[in-house]
Phi, psi and omega in degrees: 000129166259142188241167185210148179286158165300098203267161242302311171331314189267331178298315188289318143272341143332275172319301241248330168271339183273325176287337173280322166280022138331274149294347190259329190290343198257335160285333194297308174316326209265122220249157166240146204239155190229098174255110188249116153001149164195192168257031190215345185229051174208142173218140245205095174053043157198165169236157186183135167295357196244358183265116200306111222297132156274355168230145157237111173256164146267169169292116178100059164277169181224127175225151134243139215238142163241122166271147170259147179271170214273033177237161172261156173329273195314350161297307195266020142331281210307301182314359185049016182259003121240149193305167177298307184332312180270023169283122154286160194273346182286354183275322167309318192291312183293342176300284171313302209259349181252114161254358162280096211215131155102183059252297143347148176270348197296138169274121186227135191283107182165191343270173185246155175273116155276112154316109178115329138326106193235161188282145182108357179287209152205165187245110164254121242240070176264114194270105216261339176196137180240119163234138152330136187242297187255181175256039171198186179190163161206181191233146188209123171215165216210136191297129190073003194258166165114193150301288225234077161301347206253333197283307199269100188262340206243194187228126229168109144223159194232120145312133197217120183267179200226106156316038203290019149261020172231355192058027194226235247112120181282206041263006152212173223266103189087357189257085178275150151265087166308158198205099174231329185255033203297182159190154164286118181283301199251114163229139157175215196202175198269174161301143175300134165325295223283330199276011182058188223267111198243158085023098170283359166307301203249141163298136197184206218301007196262320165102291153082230208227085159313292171060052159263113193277348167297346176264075208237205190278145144104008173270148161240174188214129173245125190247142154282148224229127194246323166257125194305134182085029194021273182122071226251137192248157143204156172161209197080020193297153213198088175284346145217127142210182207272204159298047196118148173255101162340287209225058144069008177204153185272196149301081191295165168186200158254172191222134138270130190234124140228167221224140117275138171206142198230124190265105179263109166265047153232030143257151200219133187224119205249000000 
């Protein structure tokens, strides 16, 4: 029997096709998920390994997660700068029915589980798109707080509505903002069991409320995974801010983001 080799040329696309169907089989896998505020998919100014995941995903999953911001309803009613109509009802709903509340102020959408996630791993966090969810926001400051504590003495807030076809925020008369960059102020993942119930305030090894405006769409973020499956939170939405919050808070607002996430164990973050 004659037999004869392949020649390099055809092997090579042979390879070069077994690799695309590879890569076309690993998107094909990768299932996406839709997560919306509820009083049922939110926990509200903590982080904790004991607060029970509302998604369970794999690694390289896709979700979109939507937040609500951190005001109550009838506040921002009282202001007369948008109809009751543009409150979404799941930000009522979470008001009334969720009591389980603080230490921290953040409404936060989570968590989510990834399956395969151990503590020592790592989780990455890829932020593939960010849009405006509602049409307002607001800004709040609190006395002695901030970048600039001296500046601010008094206690103060405003509602700011929000253009989300032209992407842009009045906040004073001729004072346009672009909301071009939005980002999640708060990302993160639970905490080792032992510290308990933590503060959604300050950020730490859980990583938590950054409030980096460089994270933004097309950014990734690697948190280290301290609980099994990490548990993964996010809100704190920030339709525009600088390098810091001046008088302690940006354009607060709601956000739809969407994330991929992927458990690299060959990676180690220390």
């Amino acid at each position: 029997m004659r037999t004869s080799a392949r020649p390099a040329c055809c092997t090579s696309r042979l390879a070069a096709s077994a690799l695309l169907l590879v890569i076309s089989a690993g998107h094909v896998r990768a299932a996406e998920f839709t997560l919306m505020p509820s009083p049922q998919t939110v926990h509200i100014g903590h982080f904790a390994a004991n607060v029970k995941p509302v998604l369970s995903i794999d690694s390289g999953d896709i979700v979109t997660i939507e937040t609500a911001a951190a005001m109550e309803p009838e506040q921002i009613e009282r202001s007369g700068v948008v109809p009751p109509g543009a409150i979404p009802q799941y930000l009522r709903d979470i008001y009334r029915d969720v009591k389980d509340r603080g230490p921290g102020p953040h409404i936060l959408t989570g968590p989510i589980e990834v399956r395969g996630a151990q503590p020592g791993d790592v989780l990455e966090v890829r932020i593939l798109d960010i849009s405006l969810a509602v049409d307002y926001g607001y800004n709040r400051q609190r006395p002695y707080n901030g970048a600039l504590p001296e500046e601010f003495t008094a206690f103060w807030q405003r509602i700011i509505p929000i253009n989300r076809t032209a992407k842009t925020a009045e906040i004073a008369r001729g004072v346009v903002v672009p909301l071009d960059r939005p980002f999640f102020g708060t990302m993160g993942v639970a905490p080792h069991a032992s510290m308990g119930r933590i503060s959604s305030g300050p950020p730490g090894v859980h990583t938590g409320n950054v409030d980096n405006k460089d994270l933004g769409a097309g950014s990734t973020l690697y948190l280290p995974v301290h609980a099994p499956g990490a548990l993964f939170s996010t809100g704190d939405a920030h339709a525009a801010q600088g390098h810091g919050e001046v008088d302690l808070s940006a354009i607060e607002t709601g956000l739809r983001g969407r994330f991929q996430f992927i458990v690299r164990k060959d990676m180690k973050l220390v």
